[in-house]
Wavefront OBJ file of the C-alpha trace (Angstrom):
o trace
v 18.175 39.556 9.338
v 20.036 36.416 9.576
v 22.885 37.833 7.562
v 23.069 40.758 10.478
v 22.994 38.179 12.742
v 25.817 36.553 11.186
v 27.886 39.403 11.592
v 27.244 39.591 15.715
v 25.134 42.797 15.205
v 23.086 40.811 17.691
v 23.708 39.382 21.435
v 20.824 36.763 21.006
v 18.262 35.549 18.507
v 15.745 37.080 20.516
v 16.972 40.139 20.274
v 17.102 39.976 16.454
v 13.632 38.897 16.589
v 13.201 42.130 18.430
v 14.926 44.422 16.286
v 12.896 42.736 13.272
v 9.930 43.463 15.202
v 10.804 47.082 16.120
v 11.526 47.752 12.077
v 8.249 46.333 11.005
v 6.132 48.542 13.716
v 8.516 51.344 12.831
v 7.632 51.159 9.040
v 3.469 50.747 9.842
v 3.746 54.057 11.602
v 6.000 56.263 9.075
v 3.295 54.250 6.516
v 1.107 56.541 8.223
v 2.668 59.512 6.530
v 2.126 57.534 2.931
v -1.463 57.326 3.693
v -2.610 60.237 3.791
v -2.532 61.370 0.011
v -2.591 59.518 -3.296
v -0.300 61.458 -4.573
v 4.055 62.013 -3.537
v 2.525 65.097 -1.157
v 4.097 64.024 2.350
v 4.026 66.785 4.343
v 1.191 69.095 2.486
v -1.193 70.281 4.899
v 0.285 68.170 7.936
v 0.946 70.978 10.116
v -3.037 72.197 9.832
v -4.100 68.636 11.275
v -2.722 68.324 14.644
v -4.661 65.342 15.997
v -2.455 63.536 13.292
v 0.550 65.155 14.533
v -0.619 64.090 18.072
v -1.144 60.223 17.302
v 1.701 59.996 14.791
v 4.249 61.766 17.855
v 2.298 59.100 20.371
v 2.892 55.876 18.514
v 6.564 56.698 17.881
v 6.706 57.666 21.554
v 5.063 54.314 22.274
v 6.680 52.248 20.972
v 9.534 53.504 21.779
v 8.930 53.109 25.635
v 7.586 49.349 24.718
v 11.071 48.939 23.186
v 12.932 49.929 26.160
v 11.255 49.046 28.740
v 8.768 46.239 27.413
v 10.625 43.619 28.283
v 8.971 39.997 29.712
v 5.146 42.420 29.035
v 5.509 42.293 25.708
v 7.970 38.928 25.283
v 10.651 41.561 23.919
v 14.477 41.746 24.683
v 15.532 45.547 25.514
v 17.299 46.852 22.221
v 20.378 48.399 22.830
v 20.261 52.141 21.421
v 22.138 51.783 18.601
v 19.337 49.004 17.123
v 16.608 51.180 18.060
v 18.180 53.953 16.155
v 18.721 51.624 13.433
v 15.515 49.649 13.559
v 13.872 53.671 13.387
v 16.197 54.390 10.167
v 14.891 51.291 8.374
v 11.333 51.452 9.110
v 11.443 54.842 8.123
v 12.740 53.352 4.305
v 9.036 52.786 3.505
v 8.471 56.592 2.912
v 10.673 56.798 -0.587
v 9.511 52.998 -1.481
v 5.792 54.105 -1.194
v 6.456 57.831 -2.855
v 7.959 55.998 -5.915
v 4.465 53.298 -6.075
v 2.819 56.752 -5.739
v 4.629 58.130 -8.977
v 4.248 55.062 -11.013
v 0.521 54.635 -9.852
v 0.346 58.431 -11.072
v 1.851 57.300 -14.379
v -0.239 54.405 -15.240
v -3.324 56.438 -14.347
v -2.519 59.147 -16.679
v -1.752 56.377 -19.094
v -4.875 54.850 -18.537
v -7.326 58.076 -18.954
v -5.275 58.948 -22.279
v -5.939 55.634 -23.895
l 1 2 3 4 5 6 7 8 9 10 11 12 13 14 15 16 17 18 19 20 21 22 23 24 25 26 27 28 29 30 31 32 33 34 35 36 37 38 39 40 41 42 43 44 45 46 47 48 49 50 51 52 53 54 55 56 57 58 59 60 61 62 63 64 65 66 67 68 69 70 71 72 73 74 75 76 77 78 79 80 81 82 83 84 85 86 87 88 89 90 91 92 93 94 95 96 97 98 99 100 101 102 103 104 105 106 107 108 109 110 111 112 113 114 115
């Protein structure tokens, strides 16, 4: 972050601490997709569980409102919408990081039973 800050992506240090923030809650909520099979199967099966849909659709919507309008509540500067979008892009990354551990936990599993 303090390269981005370097390049005046930022109007504050506060608000990069923000914007780090925002990508770190961001990432534990798209973990939630990760999380709910052992194996790279993102979406099987998530349109037949709806309360998942529900809560997954509430804490994007959430935080989302906590991130706009949060403000001196939360000890959080308002992100402009361009670093929310951005801060949502990022934290999103952790889908095709944690399919890939899937794959190679796959692997050494299968390697592991064949021994």
């Amino acid at each position: 972050f303090k390269y981005m800050n370097s390049m005046n992506h930022f109007s504050s240090e506060h608000e990069l601490k923000t914007f780090g923030f925002a990508v770190f809650i961001y990432a534990v909520i798209f973990n939630l997709l990760n999380t709910r099979s052992k194996k790279p199967e993102l979406f099987k099966g998530i349109l037949q569980n709806r309360n998942f849909i529900y809560v997954f659709c509430g804490l994007i919507i959430t935080q989302t409102l906590i991130l706009t309008h949060g403000g001196d509540i939360f000890g959080i500067t308002k992100l402009p919408t361009n670093l929310l979008i951005h801060s949502v892009l990022i934290g999103a990354g952790i889908i095709p990081i944690m399919e890939v551990f899937k794959i190679i936990a796959m692997a050494i599993e299968k390697s592991n039973k064949v021994k």
